[in-house]
N, CA, C and O of each residue as an XYZ file, in Angstrom:
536
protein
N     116.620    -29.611     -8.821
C     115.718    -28.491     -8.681
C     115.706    -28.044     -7.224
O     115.583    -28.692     -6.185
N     115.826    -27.089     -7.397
C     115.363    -26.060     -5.375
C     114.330    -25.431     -5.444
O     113.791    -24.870     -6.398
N     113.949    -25.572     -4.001
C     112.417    -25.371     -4.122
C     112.674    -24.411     -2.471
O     113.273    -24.818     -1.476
N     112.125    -23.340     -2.632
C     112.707    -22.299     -1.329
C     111.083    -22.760     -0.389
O     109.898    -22.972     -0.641
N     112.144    -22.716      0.944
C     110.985    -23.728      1.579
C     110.635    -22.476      2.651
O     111.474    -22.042      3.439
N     109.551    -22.076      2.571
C     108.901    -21.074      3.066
C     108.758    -20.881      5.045
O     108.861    -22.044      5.435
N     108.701    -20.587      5.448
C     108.142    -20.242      7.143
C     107.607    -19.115      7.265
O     107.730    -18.038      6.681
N     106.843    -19.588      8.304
C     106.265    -17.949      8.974
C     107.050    -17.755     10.536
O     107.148    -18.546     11.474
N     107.643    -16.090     10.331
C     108.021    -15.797     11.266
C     107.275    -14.590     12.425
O     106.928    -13.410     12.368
N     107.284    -15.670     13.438
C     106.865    -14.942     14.403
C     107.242    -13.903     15.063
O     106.630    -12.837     15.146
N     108.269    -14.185     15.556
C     109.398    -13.148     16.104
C     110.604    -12.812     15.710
O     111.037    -13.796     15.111
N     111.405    -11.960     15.710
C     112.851    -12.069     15.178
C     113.350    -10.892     15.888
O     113.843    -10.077     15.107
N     113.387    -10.485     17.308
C     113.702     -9.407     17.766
C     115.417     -9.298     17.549
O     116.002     -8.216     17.497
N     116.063    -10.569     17.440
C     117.377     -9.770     17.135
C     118.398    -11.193     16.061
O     119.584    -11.440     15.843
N     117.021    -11.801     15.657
C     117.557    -12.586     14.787
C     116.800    -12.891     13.728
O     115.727    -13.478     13.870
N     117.436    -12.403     12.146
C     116.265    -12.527     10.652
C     117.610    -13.733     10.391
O     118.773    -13.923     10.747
N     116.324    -14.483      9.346
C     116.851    -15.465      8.719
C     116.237    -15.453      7.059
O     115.068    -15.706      6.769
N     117.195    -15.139      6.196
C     116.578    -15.321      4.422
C     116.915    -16.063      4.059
O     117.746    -16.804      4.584
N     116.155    -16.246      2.456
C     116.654    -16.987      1.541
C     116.905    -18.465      1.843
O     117.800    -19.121      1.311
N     115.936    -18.983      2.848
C     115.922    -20.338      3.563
C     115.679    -20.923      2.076
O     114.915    -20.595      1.169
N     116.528    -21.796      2.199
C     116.360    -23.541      1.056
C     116.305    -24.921      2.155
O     116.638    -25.044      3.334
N     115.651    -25.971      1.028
C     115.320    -27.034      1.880
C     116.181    -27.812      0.395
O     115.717    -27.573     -0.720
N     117.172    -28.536      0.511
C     117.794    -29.500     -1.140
C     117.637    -30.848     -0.218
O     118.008    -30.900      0.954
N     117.017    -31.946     -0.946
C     115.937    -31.627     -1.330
C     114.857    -31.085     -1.663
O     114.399    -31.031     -0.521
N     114.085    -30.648     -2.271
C     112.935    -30.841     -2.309
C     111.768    -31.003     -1.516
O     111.484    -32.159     -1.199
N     110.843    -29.839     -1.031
C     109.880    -31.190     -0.292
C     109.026    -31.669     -1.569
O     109.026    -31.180     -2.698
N     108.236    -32.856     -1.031
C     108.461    -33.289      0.225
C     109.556    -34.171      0.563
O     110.185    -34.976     -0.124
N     109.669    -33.723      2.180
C     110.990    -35.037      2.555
C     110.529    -35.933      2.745
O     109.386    -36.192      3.121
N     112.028    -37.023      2.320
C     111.620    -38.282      2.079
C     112.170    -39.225      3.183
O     113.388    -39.062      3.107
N     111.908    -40.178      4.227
C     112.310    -40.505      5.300
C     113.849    -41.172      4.722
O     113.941    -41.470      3.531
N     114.778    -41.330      5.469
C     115.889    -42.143      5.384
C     116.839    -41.266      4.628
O     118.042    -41.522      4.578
N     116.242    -40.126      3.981
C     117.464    -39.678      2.922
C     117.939    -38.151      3.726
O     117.314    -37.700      4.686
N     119.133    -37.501      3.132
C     119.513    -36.667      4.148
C     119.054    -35.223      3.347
O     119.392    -35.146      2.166
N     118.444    -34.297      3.828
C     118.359    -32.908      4.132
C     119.047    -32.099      4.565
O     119.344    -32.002      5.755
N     119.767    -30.709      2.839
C     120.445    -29.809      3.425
C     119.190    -28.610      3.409
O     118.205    -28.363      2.712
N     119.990    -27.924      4.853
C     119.267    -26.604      4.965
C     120.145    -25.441      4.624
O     121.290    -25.469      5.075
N     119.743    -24.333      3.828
C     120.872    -23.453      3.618
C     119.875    -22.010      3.608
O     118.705    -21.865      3.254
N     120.708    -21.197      4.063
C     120.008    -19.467      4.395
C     120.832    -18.398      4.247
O     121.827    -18.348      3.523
N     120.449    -17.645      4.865
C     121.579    -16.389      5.332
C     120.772    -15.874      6.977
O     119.551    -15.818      7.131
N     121.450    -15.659      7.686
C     121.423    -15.234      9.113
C     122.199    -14.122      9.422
O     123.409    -13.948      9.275
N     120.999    -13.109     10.045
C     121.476    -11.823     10.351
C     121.201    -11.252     11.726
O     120.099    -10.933     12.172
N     122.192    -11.187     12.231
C     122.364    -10.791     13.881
C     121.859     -9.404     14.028
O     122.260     -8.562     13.224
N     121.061     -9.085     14.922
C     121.159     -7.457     14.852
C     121.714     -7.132     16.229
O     122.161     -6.014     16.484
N     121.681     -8.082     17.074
C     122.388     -7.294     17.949
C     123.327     -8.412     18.752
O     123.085     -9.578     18.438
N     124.295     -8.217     19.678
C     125.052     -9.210     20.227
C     124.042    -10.279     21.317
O     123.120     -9.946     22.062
N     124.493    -11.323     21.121
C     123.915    -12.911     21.829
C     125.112    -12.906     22.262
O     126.171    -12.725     21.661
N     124.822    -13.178     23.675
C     126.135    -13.703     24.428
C     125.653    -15.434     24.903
O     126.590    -16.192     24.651
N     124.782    -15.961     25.338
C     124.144    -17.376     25.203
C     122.785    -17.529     24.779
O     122.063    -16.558     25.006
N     122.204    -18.633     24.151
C     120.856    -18.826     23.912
C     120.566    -19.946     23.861
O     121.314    -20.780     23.350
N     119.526    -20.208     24.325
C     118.472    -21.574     24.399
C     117.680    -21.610     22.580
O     117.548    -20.779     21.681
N     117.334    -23.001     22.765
C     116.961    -23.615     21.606
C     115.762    -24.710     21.967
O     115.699    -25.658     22.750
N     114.769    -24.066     20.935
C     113.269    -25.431     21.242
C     112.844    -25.516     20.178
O     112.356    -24.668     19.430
N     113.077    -26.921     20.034
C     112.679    -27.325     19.078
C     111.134    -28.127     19.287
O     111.006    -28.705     20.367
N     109.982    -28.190     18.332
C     108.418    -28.774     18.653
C     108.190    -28.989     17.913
O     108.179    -27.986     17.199
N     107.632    -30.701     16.882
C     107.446    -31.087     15.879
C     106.048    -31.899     16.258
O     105.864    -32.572     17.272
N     105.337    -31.717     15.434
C     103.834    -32.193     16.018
C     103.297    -33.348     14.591
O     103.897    -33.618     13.550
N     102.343    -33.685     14.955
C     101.981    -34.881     13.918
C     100.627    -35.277     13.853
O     100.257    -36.201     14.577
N      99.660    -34.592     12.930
C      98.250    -34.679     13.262
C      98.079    -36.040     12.866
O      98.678    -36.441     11.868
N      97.102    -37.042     13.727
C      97.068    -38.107     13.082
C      95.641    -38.317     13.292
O      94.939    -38.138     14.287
N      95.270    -38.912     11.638
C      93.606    -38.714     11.313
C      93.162    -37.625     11.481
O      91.948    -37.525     11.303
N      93.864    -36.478     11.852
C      92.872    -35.369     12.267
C      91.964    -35.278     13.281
O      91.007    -34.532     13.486
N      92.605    -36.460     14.052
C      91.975    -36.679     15.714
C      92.711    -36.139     16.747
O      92.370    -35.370     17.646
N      94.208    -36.865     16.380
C      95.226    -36.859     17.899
C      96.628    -36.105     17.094
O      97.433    -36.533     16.266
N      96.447    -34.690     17.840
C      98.339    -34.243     17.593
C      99.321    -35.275     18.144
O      98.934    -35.805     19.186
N     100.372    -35.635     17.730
C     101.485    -36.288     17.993
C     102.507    -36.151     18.235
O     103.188    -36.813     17.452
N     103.525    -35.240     19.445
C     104.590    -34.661     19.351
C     105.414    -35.945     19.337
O     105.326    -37.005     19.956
N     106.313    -35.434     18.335
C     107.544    -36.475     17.790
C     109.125    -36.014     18.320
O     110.135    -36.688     18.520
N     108.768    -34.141     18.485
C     110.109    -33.603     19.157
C     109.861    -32.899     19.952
O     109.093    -32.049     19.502
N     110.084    -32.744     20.965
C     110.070    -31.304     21.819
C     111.148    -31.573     22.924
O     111.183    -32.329     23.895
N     112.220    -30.436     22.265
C     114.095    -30.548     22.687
C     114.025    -28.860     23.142
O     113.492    -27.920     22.552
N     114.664    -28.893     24.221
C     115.249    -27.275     24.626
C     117.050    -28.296     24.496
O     117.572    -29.306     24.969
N     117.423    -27.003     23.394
C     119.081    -27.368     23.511
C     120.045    -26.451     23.327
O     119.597    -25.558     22.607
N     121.035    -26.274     23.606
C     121.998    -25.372     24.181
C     122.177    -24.735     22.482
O     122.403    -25.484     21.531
N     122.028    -23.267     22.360
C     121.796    -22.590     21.230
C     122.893    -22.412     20.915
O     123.093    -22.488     19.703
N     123.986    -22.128     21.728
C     125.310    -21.931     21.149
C     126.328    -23.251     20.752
O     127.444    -23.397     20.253
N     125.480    -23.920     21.168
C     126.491    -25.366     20.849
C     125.428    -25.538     19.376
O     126.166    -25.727     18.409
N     124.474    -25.529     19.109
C     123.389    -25.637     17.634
C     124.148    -24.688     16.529
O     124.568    -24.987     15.411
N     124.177    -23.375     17.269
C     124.823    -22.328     15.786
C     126.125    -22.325     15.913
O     126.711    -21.484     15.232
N     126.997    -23.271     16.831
C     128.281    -23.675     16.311
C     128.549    -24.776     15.154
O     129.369    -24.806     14.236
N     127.905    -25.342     15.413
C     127.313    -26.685     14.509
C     126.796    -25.913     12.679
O     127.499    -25.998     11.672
N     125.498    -25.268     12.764
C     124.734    -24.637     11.708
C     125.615    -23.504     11.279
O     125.893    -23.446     10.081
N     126.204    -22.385     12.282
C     126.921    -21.244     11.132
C     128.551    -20.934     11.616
O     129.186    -19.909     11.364
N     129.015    -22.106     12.367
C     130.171    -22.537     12.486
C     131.106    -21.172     13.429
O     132.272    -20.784     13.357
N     129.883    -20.732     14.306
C     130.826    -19.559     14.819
C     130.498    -19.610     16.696
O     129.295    -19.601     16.956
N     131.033    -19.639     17.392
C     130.780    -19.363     18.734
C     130.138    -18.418     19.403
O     130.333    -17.264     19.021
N     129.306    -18.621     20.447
C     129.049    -17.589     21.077
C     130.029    -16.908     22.153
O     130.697    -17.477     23.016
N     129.956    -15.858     21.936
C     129.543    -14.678     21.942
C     129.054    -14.732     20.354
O     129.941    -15.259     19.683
N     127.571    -14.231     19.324
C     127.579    -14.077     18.422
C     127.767    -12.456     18.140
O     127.276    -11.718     18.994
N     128.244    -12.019     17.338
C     128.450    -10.152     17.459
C     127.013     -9.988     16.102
O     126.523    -10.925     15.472
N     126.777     -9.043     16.034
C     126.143     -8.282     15.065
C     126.608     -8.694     13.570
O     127.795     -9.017     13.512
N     125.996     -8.736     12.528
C     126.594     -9.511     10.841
C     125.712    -10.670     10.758
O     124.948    -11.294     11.494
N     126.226    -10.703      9.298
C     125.791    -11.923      8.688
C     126.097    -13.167      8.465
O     127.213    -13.067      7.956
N     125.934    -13.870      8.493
C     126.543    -15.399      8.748
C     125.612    -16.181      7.457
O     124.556    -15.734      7.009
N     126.200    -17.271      7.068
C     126.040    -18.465      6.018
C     125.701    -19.235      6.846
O     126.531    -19.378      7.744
N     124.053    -20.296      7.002
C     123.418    -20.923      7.428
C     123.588    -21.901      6.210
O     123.372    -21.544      5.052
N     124.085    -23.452      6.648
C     124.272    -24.694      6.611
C     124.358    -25.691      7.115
O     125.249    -25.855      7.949
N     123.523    -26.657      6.816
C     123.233    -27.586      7.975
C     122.864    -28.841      7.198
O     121.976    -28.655      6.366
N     123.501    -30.475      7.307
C     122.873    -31.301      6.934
C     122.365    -31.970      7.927
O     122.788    -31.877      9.080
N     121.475    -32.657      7.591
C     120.688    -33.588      8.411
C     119.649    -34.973      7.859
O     118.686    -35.012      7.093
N     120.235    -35.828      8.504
C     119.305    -37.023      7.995
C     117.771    -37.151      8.678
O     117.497    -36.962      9.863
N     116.783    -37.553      7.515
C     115.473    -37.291      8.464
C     115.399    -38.769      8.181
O     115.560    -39.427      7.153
N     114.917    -39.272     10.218
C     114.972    -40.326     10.291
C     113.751    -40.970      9.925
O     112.820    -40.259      9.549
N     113.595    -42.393      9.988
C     112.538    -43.447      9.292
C     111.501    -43.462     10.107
O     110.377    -43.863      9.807
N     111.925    -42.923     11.409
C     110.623    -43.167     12.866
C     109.794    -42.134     11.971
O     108.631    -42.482     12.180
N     109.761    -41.064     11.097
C     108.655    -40.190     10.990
C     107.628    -41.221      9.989
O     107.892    -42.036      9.106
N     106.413    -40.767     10.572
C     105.488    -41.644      9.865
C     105.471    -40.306      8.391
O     106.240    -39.357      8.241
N     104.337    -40.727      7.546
C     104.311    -40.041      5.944
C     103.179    -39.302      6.803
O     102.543    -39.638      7.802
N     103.193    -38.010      5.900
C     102.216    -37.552      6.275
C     102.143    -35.836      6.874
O     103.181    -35.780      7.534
N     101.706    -34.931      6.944
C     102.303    -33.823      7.225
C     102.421    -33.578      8.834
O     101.799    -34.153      9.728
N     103.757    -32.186      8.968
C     103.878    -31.889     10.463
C     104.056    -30.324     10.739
O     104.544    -29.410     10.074
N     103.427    -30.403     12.060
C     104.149    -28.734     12.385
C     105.119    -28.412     13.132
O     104.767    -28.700     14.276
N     105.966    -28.052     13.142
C     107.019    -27.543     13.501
C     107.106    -25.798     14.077
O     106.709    -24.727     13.619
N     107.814    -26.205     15.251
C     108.026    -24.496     15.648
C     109.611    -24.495     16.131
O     110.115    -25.541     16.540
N     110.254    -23.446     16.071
C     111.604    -23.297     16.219
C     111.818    -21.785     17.340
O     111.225    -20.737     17.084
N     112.487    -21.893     18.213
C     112.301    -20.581     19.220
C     113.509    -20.440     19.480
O     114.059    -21.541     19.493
N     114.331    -19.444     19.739
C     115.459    -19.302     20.525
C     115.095    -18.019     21.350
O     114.513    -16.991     21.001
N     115.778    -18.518     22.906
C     115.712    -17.205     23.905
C     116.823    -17.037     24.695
O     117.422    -17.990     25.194
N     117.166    -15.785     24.854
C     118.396    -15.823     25.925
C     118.223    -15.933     27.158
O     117.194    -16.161     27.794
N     119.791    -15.678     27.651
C     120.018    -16.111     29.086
C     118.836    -15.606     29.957
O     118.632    -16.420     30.858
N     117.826    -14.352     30.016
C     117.012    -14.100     30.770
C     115.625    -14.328     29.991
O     114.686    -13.561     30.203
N     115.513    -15.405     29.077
C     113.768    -16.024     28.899
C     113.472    -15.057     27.779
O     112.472    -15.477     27.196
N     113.985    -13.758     27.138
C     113.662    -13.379     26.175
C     113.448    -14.058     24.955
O     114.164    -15.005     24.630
N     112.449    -13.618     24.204
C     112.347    -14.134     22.566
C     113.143    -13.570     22.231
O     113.229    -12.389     22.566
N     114.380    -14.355     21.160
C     114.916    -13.586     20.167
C     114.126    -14.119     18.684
O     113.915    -13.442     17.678
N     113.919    -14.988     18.836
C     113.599    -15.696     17.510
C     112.390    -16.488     17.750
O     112.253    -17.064     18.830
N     111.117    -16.596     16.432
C     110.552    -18.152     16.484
C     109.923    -18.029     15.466
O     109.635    -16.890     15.098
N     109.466    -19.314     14.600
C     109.358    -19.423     13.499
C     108.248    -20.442     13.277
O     107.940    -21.023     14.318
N     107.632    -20.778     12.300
C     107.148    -22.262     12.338
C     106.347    -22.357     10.884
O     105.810    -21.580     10.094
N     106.658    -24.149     11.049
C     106.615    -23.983      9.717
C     105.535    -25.676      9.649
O     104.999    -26.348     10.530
N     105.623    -25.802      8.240
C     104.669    -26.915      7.573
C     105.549    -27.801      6.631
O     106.413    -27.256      5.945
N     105.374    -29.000      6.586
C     106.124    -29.957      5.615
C     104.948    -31.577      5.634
O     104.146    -32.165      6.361
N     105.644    -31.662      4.179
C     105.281    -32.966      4.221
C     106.218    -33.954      4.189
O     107.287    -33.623      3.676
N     106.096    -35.453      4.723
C     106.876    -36.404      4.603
C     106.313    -37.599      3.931
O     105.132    -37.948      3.944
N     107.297    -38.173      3.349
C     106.922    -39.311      2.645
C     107.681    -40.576      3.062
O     107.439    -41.650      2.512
């Protein structure tokens, strides 16, 4: 079964992303691997971009818990996820990505935010989203 795993997008000045899937299922389950699959649409040319990743972890509903917070080289990420180099041109691209979610996550839900900006600090993108883990 697929279960289309929802986000809210904040920004997308020159980058939309549809038809996001999470296969699994949520919720994710620690130790087992997670594909992500979409469609990604450029609207205008990226010549480099930064990547931040922020995964938070309410615990008891006392203390947030950041578990990630990564700035990483965006063109080395969407070489990896839509298998194309930067310079990215304008079009659509096939978003695929596996990933194992590791055992350090405790059960329990998280927030997540996703940003990309270019070479001069612009937003192109940010997103964020909700999951649960088990």
């Amino acid at each position: 079964m697929i279960v289309y795993f929802l986000f809210k997008v904040i920004a997308n000045k020159f980058i939309t992303i549809n038809e996001v899937q999470l296969i699994p299922p949520l919720p994710l389950i620690r130790g087992t691997n997670v594909n992500l699959k979409g469609i990604v649409h450029i609207h205008k040319k990226i010549d480099w971009m930064m990547a931040k990743f922020l995964i938070t972890y309410n615990f008891r509903h006392e203390l947030n818990i950041t578990f990630v917070d990564e700035n990483l080289n965006g063109c080395d990420l969407i070489a990896d996820i839509l298998k194309q180099n930067c310079p990215l041109l304008p079009g659509r691209y096939n978003l695929s990505a596996t990933q194992e979610v590791l055992k350090l996550y405790w059960p329990g839900f998280y927030e997540g935010k996703f940003t990309i900006y270019n070479e001069n600090g612009d937003q192109l993108f940010c997103e964020e989203m909700s999951l649960l883990m088990k």
